[in-house]
MARTIKE-24785 format. One record per residue (C-alpha): residue in one letter; x, y, z. Coordinates in nm, 4 decimals. Each point is the difference from the previous one (the first is absolute). Layout:
! MARTIKE-24785
a; X; Y; Z
...
END
This chain:
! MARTIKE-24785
x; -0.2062; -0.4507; 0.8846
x; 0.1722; -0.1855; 0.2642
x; 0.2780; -0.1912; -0.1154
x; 0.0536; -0.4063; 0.0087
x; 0.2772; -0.0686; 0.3005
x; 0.2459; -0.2057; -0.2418
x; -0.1488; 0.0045; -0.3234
x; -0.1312; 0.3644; 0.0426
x; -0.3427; 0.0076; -0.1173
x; -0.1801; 0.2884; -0.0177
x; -0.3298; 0.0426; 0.1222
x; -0.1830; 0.3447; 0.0469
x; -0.1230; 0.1624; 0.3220
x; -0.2792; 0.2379; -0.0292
x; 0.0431; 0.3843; -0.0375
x; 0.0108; 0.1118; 0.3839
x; -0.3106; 0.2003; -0.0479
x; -0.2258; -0.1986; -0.2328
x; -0.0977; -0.3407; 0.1974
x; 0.0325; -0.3586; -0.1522
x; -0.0474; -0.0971; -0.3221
x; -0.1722; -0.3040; -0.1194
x; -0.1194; -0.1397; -0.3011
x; -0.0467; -0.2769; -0.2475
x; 0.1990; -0.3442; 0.0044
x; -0.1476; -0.1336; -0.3496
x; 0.2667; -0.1010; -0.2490
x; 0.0637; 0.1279; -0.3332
x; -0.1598; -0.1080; -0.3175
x; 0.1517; -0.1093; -0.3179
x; 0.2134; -0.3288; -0.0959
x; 0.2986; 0.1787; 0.0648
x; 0.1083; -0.0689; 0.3650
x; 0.2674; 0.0225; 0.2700
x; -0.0053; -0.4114; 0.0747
x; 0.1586; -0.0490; -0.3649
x; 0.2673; 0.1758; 0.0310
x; 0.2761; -0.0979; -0.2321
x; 0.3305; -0.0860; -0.0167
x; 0.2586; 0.2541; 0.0407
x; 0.4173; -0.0206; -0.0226
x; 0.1745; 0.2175; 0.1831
x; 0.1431; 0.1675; -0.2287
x; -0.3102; 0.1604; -0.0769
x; 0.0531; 0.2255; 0.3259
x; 0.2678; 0.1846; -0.1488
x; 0.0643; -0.1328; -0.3517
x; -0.2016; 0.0369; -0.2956
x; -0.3363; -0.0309; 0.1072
x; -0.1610; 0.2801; 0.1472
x; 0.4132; 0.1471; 0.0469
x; -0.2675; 0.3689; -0.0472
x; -0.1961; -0.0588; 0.3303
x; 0.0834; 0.0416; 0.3377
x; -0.2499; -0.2011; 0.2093
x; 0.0718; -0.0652; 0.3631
x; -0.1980; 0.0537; 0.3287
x; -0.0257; 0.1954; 0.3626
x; 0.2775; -0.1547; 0.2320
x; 0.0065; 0.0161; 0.3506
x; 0.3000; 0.1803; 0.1798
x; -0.0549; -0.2142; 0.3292
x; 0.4205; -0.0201; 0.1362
x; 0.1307; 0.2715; -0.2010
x; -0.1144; 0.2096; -0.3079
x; 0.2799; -0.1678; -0.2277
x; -0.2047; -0.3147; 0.0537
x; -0.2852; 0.1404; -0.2457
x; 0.2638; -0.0452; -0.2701
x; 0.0769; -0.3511; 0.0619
x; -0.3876; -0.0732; 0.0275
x; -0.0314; 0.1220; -0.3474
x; 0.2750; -0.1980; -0.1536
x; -0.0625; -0.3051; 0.1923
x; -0.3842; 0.0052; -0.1615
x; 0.1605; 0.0823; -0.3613
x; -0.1195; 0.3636; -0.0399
x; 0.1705; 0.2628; -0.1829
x; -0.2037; 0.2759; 0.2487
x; -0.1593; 0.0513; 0.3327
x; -0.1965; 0.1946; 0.2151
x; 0.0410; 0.0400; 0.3913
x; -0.0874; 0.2183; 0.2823
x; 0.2741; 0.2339; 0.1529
x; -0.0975; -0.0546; 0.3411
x; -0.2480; -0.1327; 0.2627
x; -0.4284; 0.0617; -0.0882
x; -0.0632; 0.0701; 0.3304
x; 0.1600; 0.2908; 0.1038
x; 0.0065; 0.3281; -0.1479
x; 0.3512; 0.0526; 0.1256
x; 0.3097; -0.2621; -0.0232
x; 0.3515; 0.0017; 0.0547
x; 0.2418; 0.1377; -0.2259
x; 0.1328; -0.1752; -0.2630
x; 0.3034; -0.1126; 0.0485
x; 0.2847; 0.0698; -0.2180
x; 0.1847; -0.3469; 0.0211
x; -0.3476; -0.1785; -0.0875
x; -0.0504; 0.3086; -0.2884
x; 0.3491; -0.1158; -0.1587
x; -0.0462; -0.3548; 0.0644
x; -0.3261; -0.0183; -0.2333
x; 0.1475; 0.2262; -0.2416
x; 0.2924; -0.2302; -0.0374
x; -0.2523; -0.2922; -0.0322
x; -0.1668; 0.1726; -0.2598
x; 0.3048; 0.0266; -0.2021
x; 0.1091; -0.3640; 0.0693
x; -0.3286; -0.1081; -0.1344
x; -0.0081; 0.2092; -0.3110
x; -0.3139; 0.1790; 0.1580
x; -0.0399; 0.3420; -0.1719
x; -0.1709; 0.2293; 0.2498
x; -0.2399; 0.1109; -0.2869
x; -0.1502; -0.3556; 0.0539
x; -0.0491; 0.0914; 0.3856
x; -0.3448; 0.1178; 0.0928
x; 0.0032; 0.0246; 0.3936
x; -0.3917; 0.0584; 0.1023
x; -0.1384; 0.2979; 0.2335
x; -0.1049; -0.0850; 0.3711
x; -0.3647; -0.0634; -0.0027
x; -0.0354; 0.1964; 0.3064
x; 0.0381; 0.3516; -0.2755
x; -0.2943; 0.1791; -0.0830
x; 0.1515; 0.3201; -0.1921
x; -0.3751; 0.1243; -0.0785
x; -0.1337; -0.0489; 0.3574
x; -0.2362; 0.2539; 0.0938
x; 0.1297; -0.0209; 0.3630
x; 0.2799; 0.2138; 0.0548
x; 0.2173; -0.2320; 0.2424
x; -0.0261; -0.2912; -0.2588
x; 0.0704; 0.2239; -0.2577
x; 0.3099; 0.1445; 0.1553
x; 0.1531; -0.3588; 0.1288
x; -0.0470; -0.0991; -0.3145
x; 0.1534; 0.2762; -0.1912
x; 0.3001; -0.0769; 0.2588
x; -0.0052; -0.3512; -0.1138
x; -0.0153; 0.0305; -0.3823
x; 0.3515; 0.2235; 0.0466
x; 0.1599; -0.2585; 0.2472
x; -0.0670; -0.2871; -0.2706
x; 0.1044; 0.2194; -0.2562
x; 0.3636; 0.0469; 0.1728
x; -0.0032; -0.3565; 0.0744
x; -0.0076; -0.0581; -0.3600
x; 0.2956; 0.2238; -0.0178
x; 0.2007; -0.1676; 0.2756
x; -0.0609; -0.3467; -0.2257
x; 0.0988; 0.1507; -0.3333
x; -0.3381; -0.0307; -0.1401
x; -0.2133; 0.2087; -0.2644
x; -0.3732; -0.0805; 0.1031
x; -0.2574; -0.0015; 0.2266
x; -0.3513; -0.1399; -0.0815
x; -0.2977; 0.0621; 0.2574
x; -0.3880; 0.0519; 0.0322
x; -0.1306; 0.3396; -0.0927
x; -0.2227; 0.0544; 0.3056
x; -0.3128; 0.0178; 0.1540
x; -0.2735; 0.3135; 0.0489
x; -0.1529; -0.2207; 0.2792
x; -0.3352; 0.1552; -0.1782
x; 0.0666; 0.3191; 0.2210
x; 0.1286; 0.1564; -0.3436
x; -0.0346; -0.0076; -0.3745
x; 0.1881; -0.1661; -0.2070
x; 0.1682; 0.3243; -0.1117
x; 0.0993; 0.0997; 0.2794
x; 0.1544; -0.3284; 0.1273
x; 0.1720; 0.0187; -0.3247
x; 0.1460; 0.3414; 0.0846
x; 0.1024; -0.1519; 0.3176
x; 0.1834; -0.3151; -0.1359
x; 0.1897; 0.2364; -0.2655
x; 0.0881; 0.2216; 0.3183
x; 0.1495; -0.2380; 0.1604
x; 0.1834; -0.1086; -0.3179
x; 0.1841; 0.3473; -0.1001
x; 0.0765; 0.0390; 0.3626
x; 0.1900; -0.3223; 0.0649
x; 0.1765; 0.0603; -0.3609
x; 0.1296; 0.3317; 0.1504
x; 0.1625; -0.2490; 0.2687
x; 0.1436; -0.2423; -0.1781
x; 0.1270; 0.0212; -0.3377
x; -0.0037; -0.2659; -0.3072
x; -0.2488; -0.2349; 0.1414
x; -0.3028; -0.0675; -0.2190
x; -0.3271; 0.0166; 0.1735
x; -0.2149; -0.3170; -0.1531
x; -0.3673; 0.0489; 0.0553
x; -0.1817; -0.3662; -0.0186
x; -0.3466; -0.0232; -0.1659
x; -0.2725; -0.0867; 0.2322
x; -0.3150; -0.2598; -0.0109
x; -0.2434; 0.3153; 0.1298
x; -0.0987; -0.1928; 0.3116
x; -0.1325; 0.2600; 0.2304
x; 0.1074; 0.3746; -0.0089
x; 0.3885; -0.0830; -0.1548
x; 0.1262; 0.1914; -0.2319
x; 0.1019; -0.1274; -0.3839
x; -0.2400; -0.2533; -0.0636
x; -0.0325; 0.1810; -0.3146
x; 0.2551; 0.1226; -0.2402
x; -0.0738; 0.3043; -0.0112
x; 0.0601; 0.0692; 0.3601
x; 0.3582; -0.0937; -0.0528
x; 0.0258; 0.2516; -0.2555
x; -0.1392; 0.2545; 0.2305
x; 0.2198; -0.0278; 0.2598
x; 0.2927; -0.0775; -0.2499
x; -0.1084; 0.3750; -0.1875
x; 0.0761; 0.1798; 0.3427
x; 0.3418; -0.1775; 0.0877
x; 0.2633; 0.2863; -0.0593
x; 0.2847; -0.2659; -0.1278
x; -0.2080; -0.1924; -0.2010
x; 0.3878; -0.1737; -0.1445
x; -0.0509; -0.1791; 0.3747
x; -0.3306; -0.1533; 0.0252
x; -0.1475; -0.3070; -0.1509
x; -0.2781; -0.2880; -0.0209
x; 0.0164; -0.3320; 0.1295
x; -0.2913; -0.1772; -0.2024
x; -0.1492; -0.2562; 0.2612
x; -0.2027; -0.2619; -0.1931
x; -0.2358; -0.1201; 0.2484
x; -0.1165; 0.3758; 0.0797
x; -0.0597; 0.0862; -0.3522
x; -0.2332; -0.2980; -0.0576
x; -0.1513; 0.0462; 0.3121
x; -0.0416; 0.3353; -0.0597
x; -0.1737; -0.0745; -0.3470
x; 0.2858; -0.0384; -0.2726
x; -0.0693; -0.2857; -0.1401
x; 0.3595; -0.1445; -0.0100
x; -0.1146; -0.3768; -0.0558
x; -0.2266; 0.0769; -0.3565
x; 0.1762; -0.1366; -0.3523
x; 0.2465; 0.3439; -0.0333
x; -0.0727; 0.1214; 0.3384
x; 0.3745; 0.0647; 0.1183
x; 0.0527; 0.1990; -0.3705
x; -0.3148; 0.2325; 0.0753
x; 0.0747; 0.0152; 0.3688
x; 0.3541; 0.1404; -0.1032
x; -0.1555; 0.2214; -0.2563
x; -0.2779; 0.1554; 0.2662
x; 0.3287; 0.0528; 0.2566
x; 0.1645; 0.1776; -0.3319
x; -0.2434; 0.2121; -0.1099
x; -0.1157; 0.1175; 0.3850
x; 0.3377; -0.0192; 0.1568
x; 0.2520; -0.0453; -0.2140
x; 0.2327; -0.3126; -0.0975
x; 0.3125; 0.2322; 0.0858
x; -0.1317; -0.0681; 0.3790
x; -0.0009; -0.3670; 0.0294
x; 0.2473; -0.1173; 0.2434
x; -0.0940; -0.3168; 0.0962
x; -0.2731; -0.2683; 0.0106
x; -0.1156; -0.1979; 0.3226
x; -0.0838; -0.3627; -0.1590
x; -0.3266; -0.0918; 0.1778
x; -0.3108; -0.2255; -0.1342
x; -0.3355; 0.1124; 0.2017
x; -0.1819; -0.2305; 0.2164
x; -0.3240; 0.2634; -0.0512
x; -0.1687; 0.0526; -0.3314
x; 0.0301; 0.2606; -0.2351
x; -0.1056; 0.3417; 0.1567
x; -0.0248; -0.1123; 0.3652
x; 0.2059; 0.2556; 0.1314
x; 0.1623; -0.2463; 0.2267
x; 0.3536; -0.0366; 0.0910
x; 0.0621; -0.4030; -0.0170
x; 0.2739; -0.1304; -0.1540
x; 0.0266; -0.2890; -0.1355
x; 0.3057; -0.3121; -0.1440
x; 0.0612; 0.0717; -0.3684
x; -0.2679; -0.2038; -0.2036
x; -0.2274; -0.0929; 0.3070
x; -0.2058; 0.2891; 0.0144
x; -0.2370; 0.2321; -0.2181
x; 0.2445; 0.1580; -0.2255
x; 0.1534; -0.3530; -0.1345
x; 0.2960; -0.1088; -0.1320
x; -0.0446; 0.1227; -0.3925
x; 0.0655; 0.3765; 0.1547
x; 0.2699; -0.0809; 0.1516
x; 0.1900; -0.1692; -0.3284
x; -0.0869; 0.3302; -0.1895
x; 0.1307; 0.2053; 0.2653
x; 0.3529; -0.2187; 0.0224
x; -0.0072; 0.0321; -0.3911
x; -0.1245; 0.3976; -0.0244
x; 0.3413; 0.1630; -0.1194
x; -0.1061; 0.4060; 0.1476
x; 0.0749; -0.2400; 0.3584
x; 0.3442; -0.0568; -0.1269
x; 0.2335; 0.1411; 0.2961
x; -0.1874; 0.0665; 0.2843
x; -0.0800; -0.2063; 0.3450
x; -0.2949; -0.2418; -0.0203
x; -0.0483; -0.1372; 0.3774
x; -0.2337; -0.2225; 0.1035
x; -0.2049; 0.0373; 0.2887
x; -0.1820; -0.3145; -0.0142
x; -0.0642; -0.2415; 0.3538
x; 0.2139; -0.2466; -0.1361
x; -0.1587; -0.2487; 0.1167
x; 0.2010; -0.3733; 0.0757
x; 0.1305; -0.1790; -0.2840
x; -0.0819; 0.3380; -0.2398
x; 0.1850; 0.2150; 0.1966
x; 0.2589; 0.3372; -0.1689
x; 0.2357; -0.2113; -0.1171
x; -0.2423; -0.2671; -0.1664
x; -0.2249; 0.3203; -0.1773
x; 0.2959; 0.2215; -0.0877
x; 0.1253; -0.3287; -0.1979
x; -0.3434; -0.0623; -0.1416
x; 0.0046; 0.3867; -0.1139
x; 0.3408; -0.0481; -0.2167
x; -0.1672; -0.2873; -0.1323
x; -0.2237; 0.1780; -0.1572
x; 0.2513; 0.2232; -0.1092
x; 0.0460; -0.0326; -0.4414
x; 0.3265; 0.0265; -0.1354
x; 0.1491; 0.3122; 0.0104
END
């Protein structure tokens, strides 16, 4: 999910050890679409419309980490998502302390709480590799993002389970990710540990629900893990999200498998593939598969009161974060 150079879109790079994804442009059905979007005050953003949700989008951090904070003000979100250092290397330089307190004081400038402040795991982490190196580096990695959370005064971390490469079962990729999970927690206090849901492309880990829960039941301090609830996985990996009261029974699946107690977040994403194709393709909010009637009951779906919802999306010119975040608090009824 590479983000936009000055209006820091996000876009997402493929799991290191899974290949490219591709899948299906189509638009979404339905009268209901992105190109009416209606008029919105700005009030809205903060005032009495949708004053319950906290809808925002992954920043880039390109000239200094504090700069993620004015990305997500400048776009008029109340969250964001961002990545805590460079996707290319498993190792980075320190953090530095005067950049730590600079974005810490931005936060607080901004009125940013840092329970709205999802940063995103490295892609380069597999914590249920079968191969011992990537297993270790990563293990190595998920506690140096953790303390970088730390540094920044921040509560969560979200990132992708993991992958058994098909050298393993499920169950014991599972036992791997958890691993990795109870050691990093005995390095660095307070941090909660968000596990994202999955599309089940290839041999990844939490396509389904119940995986989460598996891995979730073998965390020691279950008080400091979570779910970030991606919406273009879970229709691509066959929750059908888009049907007339499909974001009420997708919320009641996660609650009777996982748990409502363990939603942290949601990742704001339509699907360019259909329903069930396993494929990882976001898509703008509206334009793709899932459709714009989803996302109005998710923005008006009171159990997502609180919590981070970050787009994704390619945000594309002229629809870009700032342009969908306002047509999400559109949709937004009074409150």
């Amino acid at each position: 999910m590479a983000p936009r150079k000055s209006t820091a879109k996000k876009r997402k790079t493929e799991e290191t050890e899974e290949g490219q994804r591709d899948g299906d442009d189509s638009g979404a059905p339905g009268d209901l679409t992105a190109d009416k979007m209606p008029e919105r005050k700005e009030e809205t953003r903060r005032g009495k419309l949708g004053n319950k949700k906290y809808i925002g989008a992954h920043v880039g951090i390109q000239g200094g980490i504090w700069k993620a904070v004015e990305s997500c003000t400048e776009m008029g979100g109340r969250s964001f998502a961002l990545f805590l250092g460079s996707q290319r290397s498993w190792k980075r330089p320190a953090l530095d302390p005067k950049a730590a307190a600079k974005f810490q004081e931005q936060c607080s400038l901004q009125g940013l709480d840092p329970a709205h402040i999802l940063p995103h795991g490295s892609y380069l982490m597999n914590c249920g590799s079968p191969k011992e190196d990537v297993y270790e580096k990563s293990q190595a990695l998920l506690v140096d993002e953790l303390s970088r959370c730390s540094a920044l005064g921040l509560h969560l971390y979200n990132f992708h389970p993991g992958s058994s490469l098909g050298s393993i079962s499920t169950q014991q990729c599972i036992e791997r990710i958890a691993g990795a999970i109870n050691y990093a927690h005995q390095q660095v206090p307070a941090v909660v540990t968000v596990l994202e849901n999955m599309s089940g492309q290839g041999n990844t880990v939490g396509g389904d629900f119940s995986e989460l829960k598996a891995i979730i039941d073998q965390v020691r301090d279950r008080s400091r893990v979570g779910v970030c609830l991606d919406t273009c996985h879970a229709f691509a990996a066959g929750y059908d999200v888009a049907a007339d009261g499909g974001v009420k029974a997708l919320l009641e699946e996660f609650d009777k498998t996982v748990g409502l107690k363990y939603l942290t977040a949601v990742h704001l994403n339509d699907s360019k593939g259909k329903l069930g194709c396993h494929l990882d393709r976001h898509e703008d909010i509206g334009k793709g598969q899932i459709g714009l009637s989803a996302f109005q009951d998710i923005v008006n779906e009171p159990i997502l009161d609180g919590i981070p919802l970050i787009l994704e999306t390619p945000g594309r010119p002229g629809f870009e974060y700032a342009e969908q975040i306002q047509l999400l608090y559109s949709l937004c009824k009074s409150q």
